[in-house]
Structures are given as structure tokens and as C-alpha cells.
C-alpha positions as a Markdown table, in Angstrom:
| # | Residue | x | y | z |
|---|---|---|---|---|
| 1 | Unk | -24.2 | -23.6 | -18.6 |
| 2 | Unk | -25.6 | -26.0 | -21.4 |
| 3 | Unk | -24.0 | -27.3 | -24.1 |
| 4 | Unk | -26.4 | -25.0 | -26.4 |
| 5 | Unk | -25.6 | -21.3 | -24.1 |
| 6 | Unk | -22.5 | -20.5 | -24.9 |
| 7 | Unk | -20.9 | -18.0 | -22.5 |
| 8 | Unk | -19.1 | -15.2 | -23.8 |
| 9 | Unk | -15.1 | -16.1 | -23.1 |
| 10 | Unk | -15.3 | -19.4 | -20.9 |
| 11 | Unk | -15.1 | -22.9 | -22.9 |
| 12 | Unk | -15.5 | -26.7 | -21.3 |
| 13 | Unk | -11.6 | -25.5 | -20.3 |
| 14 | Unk | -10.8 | -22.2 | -20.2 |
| 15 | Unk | -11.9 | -19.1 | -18.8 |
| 16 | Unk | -10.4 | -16.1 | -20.4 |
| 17 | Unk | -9.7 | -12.5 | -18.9 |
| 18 | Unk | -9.1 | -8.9 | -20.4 |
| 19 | Unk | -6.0 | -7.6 | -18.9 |
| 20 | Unk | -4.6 | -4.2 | -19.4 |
| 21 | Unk | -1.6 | -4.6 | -20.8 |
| 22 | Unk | 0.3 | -6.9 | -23.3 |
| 23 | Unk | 0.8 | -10.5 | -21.4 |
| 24 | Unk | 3.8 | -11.3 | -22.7 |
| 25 | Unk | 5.8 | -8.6 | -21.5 |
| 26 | Unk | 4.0 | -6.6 | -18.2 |
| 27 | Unk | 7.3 | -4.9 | -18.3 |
| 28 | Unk | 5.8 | -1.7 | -16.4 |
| 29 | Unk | 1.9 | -3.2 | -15.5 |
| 30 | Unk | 2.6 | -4.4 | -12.1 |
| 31 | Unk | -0.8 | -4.4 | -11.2 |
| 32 | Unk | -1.6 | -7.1 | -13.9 |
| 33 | Unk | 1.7 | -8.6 | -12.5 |
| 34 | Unk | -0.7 | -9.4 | -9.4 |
| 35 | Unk | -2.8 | -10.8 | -11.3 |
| 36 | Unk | -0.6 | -13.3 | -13.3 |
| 37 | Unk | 0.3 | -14.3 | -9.9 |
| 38 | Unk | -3.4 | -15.3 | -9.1 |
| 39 | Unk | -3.4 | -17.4 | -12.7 |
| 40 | Unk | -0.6 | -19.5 | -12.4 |
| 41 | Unk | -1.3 | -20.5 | -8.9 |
| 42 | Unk | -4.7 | -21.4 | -9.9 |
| 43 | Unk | -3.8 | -23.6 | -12.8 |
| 44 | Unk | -0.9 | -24.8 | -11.0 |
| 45 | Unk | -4.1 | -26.5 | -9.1 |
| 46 | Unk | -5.8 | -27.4 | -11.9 |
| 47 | Unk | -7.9 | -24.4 | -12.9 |
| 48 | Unk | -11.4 | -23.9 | -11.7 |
| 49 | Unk | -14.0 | -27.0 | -12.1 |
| 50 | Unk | -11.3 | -28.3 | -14.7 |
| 51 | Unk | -11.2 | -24.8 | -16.3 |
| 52 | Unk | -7.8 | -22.9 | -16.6 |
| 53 | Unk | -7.2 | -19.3 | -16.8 |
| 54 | Unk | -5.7 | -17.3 | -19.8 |
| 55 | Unk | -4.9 | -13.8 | -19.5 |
| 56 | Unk | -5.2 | -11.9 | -23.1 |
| 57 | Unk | -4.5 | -7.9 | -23.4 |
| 58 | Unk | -2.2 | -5.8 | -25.9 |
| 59 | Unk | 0.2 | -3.5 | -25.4 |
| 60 | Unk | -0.3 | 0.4 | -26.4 |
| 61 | Unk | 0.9 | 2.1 | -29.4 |
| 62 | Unk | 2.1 | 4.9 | -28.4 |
| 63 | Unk | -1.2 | 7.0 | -28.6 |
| 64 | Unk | -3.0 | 9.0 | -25.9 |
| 65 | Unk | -3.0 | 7.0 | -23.1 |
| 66 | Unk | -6.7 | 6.8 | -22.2 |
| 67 | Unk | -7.9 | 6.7 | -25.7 |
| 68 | Unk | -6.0 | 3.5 | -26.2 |
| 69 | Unk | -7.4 | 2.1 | -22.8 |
| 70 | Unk | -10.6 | 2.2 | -24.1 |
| 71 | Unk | -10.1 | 1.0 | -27.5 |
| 72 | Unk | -8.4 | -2.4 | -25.7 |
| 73 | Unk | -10.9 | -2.4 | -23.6 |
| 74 | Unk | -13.2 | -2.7 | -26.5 |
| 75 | Unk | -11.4 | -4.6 | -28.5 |
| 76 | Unk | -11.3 | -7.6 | -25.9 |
| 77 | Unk | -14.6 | -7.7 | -25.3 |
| 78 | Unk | -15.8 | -7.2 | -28.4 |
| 79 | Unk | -13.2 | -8.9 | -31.0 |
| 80 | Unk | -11.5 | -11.3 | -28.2 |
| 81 | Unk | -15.2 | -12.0 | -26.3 |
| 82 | Unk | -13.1 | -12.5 | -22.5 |
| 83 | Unk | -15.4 | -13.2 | -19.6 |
| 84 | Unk | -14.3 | -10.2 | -17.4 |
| 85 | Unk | -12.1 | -7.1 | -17.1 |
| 86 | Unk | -9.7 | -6.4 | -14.5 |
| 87 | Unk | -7.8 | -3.0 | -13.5 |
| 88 | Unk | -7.8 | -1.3 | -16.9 |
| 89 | Unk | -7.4 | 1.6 | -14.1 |
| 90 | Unk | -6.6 | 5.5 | -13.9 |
| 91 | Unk | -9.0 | 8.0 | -15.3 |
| 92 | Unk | -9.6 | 5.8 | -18.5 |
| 93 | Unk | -12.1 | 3.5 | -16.0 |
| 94 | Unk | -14.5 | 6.8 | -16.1 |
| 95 | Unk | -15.3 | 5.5 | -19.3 |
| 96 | Unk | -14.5 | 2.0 | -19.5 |
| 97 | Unk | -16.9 | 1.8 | -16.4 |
| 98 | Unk | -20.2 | 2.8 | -18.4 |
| 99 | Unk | -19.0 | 0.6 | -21.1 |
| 100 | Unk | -18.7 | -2.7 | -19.3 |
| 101 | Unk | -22.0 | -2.1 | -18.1 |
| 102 | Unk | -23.6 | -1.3 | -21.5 |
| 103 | Unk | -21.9 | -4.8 | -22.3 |
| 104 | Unk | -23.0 | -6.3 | -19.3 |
| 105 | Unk | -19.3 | -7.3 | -19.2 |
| 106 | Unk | -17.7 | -7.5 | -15.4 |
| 107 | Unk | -15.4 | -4.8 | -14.7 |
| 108 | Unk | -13.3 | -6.0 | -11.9 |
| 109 | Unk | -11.8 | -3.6 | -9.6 |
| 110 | Unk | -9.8 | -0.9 | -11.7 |
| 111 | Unk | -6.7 | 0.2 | -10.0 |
| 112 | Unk | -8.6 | 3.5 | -9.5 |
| 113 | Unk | -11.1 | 5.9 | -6.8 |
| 114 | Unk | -12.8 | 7.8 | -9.7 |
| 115 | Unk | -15.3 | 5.6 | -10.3 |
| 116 | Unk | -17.4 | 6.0 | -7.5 |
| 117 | Unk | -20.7 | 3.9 | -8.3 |
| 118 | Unk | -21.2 | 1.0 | -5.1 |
| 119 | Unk | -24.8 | -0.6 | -7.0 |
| 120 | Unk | -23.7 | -0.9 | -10.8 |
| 121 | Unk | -24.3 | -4.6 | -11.3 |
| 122 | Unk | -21.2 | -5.4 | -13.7 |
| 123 | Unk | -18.6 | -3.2 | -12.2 |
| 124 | Unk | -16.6 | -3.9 | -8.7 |
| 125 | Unk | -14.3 | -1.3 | -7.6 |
| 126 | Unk | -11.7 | -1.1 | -5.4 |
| 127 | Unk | -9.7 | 0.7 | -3.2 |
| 128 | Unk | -11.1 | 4.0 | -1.1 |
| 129 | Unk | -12.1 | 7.1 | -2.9 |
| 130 | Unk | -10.5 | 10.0 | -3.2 |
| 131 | Unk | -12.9 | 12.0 | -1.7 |
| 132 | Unk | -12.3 | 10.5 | 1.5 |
| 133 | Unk | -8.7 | 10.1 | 1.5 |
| 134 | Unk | -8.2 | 14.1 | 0.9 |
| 135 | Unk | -10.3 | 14.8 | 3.7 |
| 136 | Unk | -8.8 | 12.8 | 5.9 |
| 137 | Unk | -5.1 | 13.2 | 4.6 |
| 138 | Unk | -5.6 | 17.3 | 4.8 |
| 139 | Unk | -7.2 | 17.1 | 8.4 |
| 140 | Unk | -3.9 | 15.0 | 9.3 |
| 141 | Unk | -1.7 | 17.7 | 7.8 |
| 142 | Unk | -3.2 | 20.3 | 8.9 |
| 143 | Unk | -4.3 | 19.0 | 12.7 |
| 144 | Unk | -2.1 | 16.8 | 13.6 |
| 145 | Unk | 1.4 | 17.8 | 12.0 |
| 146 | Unk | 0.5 | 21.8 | 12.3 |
| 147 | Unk | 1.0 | 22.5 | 8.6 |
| 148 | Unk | -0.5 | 26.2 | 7.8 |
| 149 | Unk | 0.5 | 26.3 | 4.1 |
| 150 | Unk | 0.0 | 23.6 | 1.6 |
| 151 | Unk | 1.3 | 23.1 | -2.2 |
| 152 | Unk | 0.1 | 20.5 | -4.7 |
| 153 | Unk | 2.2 | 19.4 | -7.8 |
| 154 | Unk | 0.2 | 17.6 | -9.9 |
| 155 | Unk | -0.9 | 15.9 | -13.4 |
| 156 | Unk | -2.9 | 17.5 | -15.8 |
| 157 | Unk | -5.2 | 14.9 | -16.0 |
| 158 | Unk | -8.7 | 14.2 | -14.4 |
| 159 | Unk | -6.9 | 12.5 | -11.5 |
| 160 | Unk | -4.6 | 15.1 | -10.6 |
| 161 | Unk | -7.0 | 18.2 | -11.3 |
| 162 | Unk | -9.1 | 16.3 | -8.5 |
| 163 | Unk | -6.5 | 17.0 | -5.7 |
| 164 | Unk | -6.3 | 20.1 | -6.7 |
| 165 | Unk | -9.5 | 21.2 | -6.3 |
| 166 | Unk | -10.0 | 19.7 | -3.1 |
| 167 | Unk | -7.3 | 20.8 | -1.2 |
| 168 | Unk | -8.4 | 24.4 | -2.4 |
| 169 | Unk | -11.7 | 23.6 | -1.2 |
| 170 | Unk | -11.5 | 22.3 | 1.9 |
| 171 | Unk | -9.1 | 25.0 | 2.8 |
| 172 | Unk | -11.6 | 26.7 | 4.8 |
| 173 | Unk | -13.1 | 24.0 | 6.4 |
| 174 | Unk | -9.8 | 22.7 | 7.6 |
| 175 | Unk | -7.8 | 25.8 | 8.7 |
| 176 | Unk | -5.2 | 26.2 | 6.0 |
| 177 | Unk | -3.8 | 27.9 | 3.1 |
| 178 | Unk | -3.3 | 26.7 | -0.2 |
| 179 | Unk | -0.5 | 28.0 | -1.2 |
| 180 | Unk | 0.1 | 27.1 | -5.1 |
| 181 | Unk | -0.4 | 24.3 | -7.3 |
| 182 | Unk | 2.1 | 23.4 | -10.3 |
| 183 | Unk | 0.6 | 21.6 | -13.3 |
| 184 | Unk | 2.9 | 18.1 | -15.0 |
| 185 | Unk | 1.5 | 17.9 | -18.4 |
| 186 | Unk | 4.5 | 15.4 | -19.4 |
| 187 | Unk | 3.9 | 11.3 | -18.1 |
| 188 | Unk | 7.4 | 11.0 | -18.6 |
| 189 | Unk | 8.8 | 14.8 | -17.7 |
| 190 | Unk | 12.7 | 16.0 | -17.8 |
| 191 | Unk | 13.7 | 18.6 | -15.6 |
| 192 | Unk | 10.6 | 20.1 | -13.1 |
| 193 | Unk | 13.5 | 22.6 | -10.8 |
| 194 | Unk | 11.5 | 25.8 | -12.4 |
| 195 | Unk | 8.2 | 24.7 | -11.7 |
| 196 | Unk | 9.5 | 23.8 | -8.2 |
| 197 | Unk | 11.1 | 26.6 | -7.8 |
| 198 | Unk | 8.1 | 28.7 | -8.6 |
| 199 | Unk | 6.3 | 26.6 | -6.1 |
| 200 | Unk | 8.8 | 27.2 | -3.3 |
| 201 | Unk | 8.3 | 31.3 | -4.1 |
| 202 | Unk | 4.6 | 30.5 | -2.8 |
| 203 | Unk | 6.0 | 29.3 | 0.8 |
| 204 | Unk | 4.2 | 25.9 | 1.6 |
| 205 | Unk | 5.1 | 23.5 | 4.2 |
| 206 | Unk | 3.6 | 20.2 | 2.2 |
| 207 | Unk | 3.6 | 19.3 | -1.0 |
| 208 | Unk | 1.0 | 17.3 | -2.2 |
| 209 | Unk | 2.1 | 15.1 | -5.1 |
| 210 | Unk | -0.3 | 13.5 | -7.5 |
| 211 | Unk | 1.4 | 12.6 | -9.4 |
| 212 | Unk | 2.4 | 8.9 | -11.3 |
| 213 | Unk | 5.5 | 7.5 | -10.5 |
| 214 | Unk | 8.0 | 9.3 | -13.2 |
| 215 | Unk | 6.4 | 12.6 | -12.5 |
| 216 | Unk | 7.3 | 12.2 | -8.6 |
| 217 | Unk | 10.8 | 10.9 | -9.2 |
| 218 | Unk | 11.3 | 14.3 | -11.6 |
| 219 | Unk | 9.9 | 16.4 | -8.5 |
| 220 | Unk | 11.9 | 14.4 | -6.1 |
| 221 | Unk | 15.1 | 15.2 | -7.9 |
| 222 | Unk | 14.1 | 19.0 | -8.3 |
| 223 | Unk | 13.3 | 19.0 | -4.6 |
| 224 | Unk | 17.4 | 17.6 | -3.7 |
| 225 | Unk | 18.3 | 19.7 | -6.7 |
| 226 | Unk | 17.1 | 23.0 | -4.8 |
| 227 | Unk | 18.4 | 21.6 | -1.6 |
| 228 | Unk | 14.5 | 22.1 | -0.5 |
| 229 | Unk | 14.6 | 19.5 | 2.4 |
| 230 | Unk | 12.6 | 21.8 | 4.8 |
| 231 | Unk | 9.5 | 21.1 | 2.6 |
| 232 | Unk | 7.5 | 17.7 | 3.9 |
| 233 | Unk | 6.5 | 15.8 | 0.7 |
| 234 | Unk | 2.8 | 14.0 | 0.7 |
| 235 | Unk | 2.0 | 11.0 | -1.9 |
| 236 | Unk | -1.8 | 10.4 | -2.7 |
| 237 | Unk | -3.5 | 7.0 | -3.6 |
| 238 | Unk | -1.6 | 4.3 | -5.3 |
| 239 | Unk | 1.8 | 6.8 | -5.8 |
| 240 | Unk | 2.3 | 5.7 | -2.2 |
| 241 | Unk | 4.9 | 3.3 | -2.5 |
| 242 | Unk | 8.4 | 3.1 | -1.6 |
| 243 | Unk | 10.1 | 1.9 | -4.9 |
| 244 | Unk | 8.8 | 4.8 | -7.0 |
| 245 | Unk | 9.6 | 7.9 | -4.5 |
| 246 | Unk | 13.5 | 6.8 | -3.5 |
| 247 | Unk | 15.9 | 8.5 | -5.9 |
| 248 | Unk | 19.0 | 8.0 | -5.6 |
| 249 | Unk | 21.0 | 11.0 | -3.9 |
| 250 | Unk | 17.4 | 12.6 | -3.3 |
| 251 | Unk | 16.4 | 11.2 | 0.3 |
| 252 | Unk | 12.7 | 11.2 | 0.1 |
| 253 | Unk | 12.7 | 10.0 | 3.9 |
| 254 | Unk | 10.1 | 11.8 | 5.7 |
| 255 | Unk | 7.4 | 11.5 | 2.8 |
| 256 | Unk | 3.7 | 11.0 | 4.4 |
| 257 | Unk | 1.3 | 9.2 | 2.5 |
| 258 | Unk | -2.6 | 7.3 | 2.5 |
| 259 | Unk | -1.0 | 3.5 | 2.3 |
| 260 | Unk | -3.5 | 1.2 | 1.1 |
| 261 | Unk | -1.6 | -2.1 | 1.7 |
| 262 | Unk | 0.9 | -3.3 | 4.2 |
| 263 | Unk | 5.0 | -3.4 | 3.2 |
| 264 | Unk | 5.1 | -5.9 | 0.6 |
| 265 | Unk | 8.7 | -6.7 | 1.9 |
| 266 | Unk | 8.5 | -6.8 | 5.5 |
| 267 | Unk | 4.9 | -7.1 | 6.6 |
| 268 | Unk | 4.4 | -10.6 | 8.1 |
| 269 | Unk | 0.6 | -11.1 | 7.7 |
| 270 | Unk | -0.5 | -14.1 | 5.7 |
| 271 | Unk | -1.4 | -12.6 | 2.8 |
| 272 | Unk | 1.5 | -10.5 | 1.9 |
| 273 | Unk | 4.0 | -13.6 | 2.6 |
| 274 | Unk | 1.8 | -16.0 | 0.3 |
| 275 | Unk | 2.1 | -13.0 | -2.7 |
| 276 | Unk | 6.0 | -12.7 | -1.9 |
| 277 | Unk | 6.4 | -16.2 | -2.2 |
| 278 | Unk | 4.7 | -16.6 | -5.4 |
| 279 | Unk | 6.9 | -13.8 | -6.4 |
| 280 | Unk | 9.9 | -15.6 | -5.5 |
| 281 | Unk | 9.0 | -18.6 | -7.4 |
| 282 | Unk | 7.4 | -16.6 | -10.8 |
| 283 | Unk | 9.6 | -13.4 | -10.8 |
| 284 | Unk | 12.5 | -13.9 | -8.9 |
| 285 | Unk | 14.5 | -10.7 | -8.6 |
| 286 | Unk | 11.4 | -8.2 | -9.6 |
| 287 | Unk | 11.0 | -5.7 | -6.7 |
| 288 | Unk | 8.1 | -6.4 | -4.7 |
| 289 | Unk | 5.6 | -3.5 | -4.6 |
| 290 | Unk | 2.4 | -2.4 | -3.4 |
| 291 | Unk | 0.7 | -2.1 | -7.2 |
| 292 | Unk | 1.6 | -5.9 | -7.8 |
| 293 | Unk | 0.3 | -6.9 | -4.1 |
| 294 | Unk | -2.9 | -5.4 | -5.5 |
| 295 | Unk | -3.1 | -7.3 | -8.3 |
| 296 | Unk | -2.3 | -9.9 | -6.4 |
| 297 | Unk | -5.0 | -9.8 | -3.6 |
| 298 | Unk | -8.1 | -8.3 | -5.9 |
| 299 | Unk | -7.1 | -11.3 | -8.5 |
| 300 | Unk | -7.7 | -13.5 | -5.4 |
| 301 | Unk | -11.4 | -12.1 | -4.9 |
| 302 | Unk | -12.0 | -12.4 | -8.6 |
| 303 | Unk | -10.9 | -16.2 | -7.9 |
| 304 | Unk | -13.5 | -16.5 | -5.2 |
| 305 | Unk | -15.9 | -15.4 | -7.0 |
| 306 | Unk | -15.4 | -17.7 | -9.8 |
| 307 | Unk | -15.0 | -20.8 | -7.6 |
| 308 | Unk | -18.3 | -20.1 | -5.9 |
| 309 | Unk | -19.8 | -19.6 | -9.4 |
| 310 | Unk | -18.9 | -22.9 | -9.6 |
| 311 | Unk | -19.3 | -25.3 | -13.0 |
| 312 | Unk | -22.0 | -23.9 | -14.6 |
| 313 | Unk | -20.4 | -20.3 | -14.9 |
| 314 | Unk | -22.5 | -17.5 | -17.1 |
| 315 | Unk | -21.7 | -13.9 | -16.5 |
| 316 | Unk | -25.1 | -13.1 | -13.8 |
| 317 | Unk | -24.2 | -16.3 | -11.5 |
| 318 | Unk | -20.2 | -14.7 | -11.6 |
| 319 | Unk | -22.1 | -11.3 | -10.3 |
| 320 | Unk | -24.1 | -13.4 | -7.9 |
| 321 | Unk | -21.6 | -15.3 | -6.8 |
| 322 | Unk | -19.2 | -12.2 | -5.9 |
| 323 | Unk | -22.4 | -10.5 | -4.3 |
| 324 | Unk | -22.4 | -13.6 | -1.8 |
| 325 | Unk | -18.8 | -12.9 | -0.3 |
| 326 | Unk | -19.4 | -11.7 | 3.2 |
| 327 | Unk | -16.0 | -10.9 | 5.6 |
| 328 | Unk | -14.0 | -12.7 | 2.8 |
| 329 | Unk | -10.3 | -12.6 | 5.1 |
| 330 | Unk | -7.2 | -11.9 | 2.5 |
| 331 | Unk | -4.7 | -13.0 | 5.3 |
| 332 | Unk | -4.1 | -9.0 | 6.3 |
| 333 | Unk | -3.7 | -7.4 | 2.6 |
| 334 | Unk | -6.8 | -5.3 | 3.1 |
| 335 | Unk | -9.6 | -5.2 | 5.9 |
| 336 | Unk | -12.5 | -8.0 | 5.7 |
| 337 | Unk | -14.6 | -7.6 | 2.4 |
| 338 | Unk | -18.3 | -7.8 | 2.3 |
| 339 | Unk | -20.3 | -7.5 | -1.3 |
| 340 | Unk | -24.1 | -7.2 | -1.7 |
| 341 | Unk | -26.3 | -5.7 | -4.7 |
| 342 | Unk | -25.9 | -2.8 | -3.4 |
| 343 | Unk | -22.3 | -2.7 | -2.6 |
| 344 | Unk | -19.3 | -3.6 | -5.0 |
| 345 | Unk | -16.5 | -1.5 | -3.4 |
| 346 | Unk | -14.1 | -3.8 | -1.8 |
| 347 | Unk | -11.9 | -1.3 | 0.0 |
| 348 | Unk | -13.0 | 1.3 | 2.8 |
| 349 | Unk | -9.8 | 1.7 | 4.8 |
| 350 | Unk | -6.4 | 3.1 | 4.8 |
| 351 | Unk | -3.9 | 4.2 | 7.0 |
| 352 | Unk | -1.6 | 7.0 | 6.9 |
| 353 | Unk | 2.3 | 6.5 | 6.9 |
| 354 | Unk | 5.7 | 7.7 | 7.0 |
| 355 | Unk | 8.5 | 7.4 | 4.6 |
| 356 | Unk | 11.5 | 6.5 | 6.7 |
| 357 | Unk | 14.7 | 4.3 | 5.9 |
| 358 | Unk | 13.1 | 3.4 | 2.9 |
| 359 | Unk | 10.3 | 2.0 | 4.0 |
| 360 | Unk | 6.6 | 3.3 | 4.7 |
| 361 | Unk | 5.6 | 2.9 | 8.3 |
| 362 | Unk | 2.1 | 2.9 | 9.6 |
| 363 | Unk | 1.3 | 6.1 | 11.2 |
| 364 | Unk | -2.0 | 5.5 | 12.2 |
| 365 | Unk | -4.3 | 2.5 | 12.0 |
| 366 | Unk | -7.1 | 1.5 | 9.4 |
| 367 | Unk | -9.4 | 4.4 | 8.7 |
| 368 | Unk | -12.4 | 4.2 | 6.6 |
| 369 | Unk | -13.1 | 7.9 | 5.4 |
């Protein structure tokens, strides 16, 4: 980078990044949590080639949820200039997707499987898509655990209409019935024991829930509400994770799910003990989860990439540089990742588990869908 190229969002010592969320607070972000992680344990080192990172985002207003999204997506690239992108996930990355890459702005790894493009040069994406993890997650309920009749609860949104329509579409393929599907308008809802009562009428076996994490703690307390504990509950993408299904007095032991990352409490691997210590020492007493370990552990590709970038960073030798990562090893987070021009999706794999004690334990091994 010469002295007369500026580079949109890095200086002679500071490389700055568009985060979702307010920085100051993160009181509910905990994928950007991850992230923050990453950034202080870099500039504890000394930054990059003498460069420190600074996070920047703002929190929402109050407005629709995606709509806002956007509009700080925008606004950081275009009234803050920051280097890259990260998560800024959910159904808003449909959009924010096309965006970056109109800006030729890197778009790293949105905490989301809708955006399905592997060769668009600016964005990265991350864990496995949805498509795969319904087909394999159905197959399991259906062939393996015997379940004939199968119930969805879901959100309104893009996200959750997408379960919906698969499970009712690869009924036929996979040998069962759907049996109903209940709609969650509310993010935040009250009381859901109607609806899940009016679910129950339909018979299922498994309820699917895709849901976000208020909406499955209202359906887990309408579930111990109606004393419905023959019914086996079944979380989809990032919902799986202990701390947002246990209610207290509503057991939701039993719960199968499509883990993407190990226990962030108990798993031993490398990886998950270096993120729980810098938990420890930046956040001591925040629960550990598995949305801030993936924050943590897709910040530390977005590090590799900018260290192999090297000093004379400008937003194509960043894409280059990440493009070059071949079996990079997270200490056991997620499988090995490989990047080329024609592949920016970091995660293939999965593994199915099972809710039990209070803790999600591995049902199967890594499967790539």
C-alpha cells in the first residue's frame, strides 16, 4: 500500500471492522462477543504489522430488524469506510450479501446458511446450509429414531418459512408425515400454549423448532405447561445450544439437534479451551456459548487472513490472502478449512446431538451434507 493508495478503513495503525452491533455494549450479540475476543488478543500482541484492530457498529433502534441491518451495514461502509464486515447474519445477509459485493467490501462469514454463493469474490460464508442440514436431520428422525409424524414451529421470517417447506417437501422422499406447522410472528413472544396446543391436536412425534432463542424458550414453557413430554423437541442451525433451550421447571433434556461446534464448556480440544480462556480473562462470569465460540473461531480465520495479507494490506490481496488458506487447523472448533476462488464456505460438517443433563452430546460424528 503506498503512501498515495489509501485503503478504505486501514491507516499506518489501525485496521477497522464493521461489526453488527453496538461495541460498547454486545449485551445480546454474542457472536460479535467472539469476535471482540479475536481483537483484544491480537492487540494484546501488538496488532497486525504494527496495525491494531478497532471494532465500530451501532446498536438498533428499535425498527424492523433486517431493515436496520442493512442500513448499518451501509452506514459503515459507506459513512464509517471499515475494511470488512463480519456476521451481520440471519436473513438480513440475503441482502447485505449482494451489497458488499457491489462495494467490493469483504463480507466475512455472516452467522447464517441462506446465503449460499461458494465463488462471490468479496463474501465468505460460513457454517453448512440449510439445505443439507434438513435432509440429513429429517432422514435421522425419520430412519434412525422411527418418527412417523413430524411438527414444525417456526418464525415467520425467510429463515423459518425455509424449514417449513422442506420438511413438507421431503416428506415423501423420506417416509413421513408432516403433521402441522405453527407460525411465531413475535421475536420476543408471551404465551405460545394455544398455538401448541393446536399443534399437539395434529399428533406429531417431533417438533421442529426454528425458531431464535426467545421464541424456543416460549415453546419450551408451553410444552411443560401442557405437560407434553412425550413429544421429542428438534433445534435447527445456530438455535442449537444449551443455554437458550433450558428453562427453568421445563426440562428440555432429550432435545436433538444439528451441533455445529463442540460444548463450549466441557469440550477439551485446543480451540475451545483457548476461547474459554480468553473468556475468563475478558468476560469473566458471561456464560460460555456456542454463538460466541463462533465468533470466536471465524474472527480467527479473518486474522489469518489479514496476517498473510501482510503489510501492504488493500482489500484484493485480503481476498487473496484468505483464498490461500488450505487445511487451516482451528485446534477442533470446526473441521480443517480450505478456501480457493471458487470456494469461500468455511464450514461443511456437523454432527447431530442430544440434549441430556444440560448439555448437548454428540450423537453422531462430523457429517458434511
Amino acid at each position: 500500500m503506498s503512501a498515495t493508495t489509501p485503503v478504505r478503513g486501514v491507516t499506518a495503525d489501525r485496521i477497522l471492522i464493521g461489526l453488527e452491533a453496538d461495541t460498547a455494549s454486545f449485551s445480546s450479540d454474542e457472536e460479535n462477543l467472539g469476535m471482540r475476543l479475536v481483537i483484544a488478543e491480537v492487540n494484546a500482541r501488538g496488532g497486525i504489522e504494527g496495525r491494531r484492530l478497532e471494532a465500530r457498529g451501532y446498536a438498533r433502534r428499535g425498527g424492523a430488524a433486517i431493515d436496520e441491518q442493512v442500513a448499518n451495514a451501509r452506514h459503515l461502509v459507506e459513512e464509517d469506510g471499515v475494511f470488512l464486515l463480519f456476521n451481520m447474519g440471519g436473513p438480513a445477509a440475503v441482502r447485505i450479501a449482494p451489497y458488499a459485493m457491489s462495494r467490493k467490501v469483504p463480507y466475512m462469514f455472516p452467522h447464517s446458511a441462506l446465503v449460499t454463493a461458494d465463488a462471490d469474490r468479496y463474501v465468505f460464508t460460513s457454517f453448512p446450509r440449510y439445505e443439507g442440514e434438513t435432509a440429513v436431520m429429517f432422514k435421522y428422525l425419520s430412519a434412525t429414531r422411527g418418527f412417523a409424524r413430524l411438527g414444525i414451529v417456526h418464525d415467520a421470517n425467510e429463515y423459518g418459512r425455509y424449514f417449513r417447506d422442506r420438511l413438507a417437501a421431503l416428506a415423501p422422499e423420506l417416509g413421513y408425515t408432516m403433521a402441522g406447522a405453527e407460525a411465531v410472528t413475535e421475536r420476543k413472544p408471551g404465551d405460545l400454549i394455544a398455538r401448541l396446543r393446536h399443534l399437539r391436536q395434529s399428533g406429531p412425534e417431533a417438533v421442529i423448532l426454528a425458531l431464535y432463542p426467545e421464541q424456543a424458550q416460549a415453546v419450551m414453557k408451553a410444552r411443560a405447561a401442557l405437560g407434553w413430554d412425550s413429544v421429542r423437541m428438534v433445534a435447527t442451525g445456530p438455535l442449537t445450544d444449551e443455554q437458550y433451550l433450558e428453562v427453568q421447571g421445563a426440562s428440555a433434556d432429550g432435545t436433538l439437534g444439528f451441533c455445529l461446534y463442540p460444548d463450549p464448556n466441557t469440550d477439551d480440544s485446543p480451540g475451545v479451551a483457548a476461547y474459554r480462556h480468553l473468556m475468563a480473562q475478558h468476560y469473566p462470569g458471561r456464560p460460555l456459548n456456542r454463538y460466541s465460540l463462533y465468533g470466536y473461531v471465524f474472527g480467527r480465520l479473518v486474522e489469518e487472513g489479514l496476517r498473510r495479507a501482510g503489510r501492504d494490506l488493500t482489500t484484493e490481496g485480503f481476498i487473496a490472502a484468505m483464498e490461500s488458506i488450505r487445511e487451516w487447523d482451528s485446534g477442533g472448533v470446526i473441521p480443517p478449512v480450505s478456501f480457493s476462488a471458487a470456494n469461500h464456505h468455511a464450514q461443511r460438517a456437523g454432527f447431530i446431538c442430544e440434549l441430556r443433563a444440560g448439555h448437548f452430546e454428540p450423537a453422531t460424528g462430523w457429517i458434511a451434507p
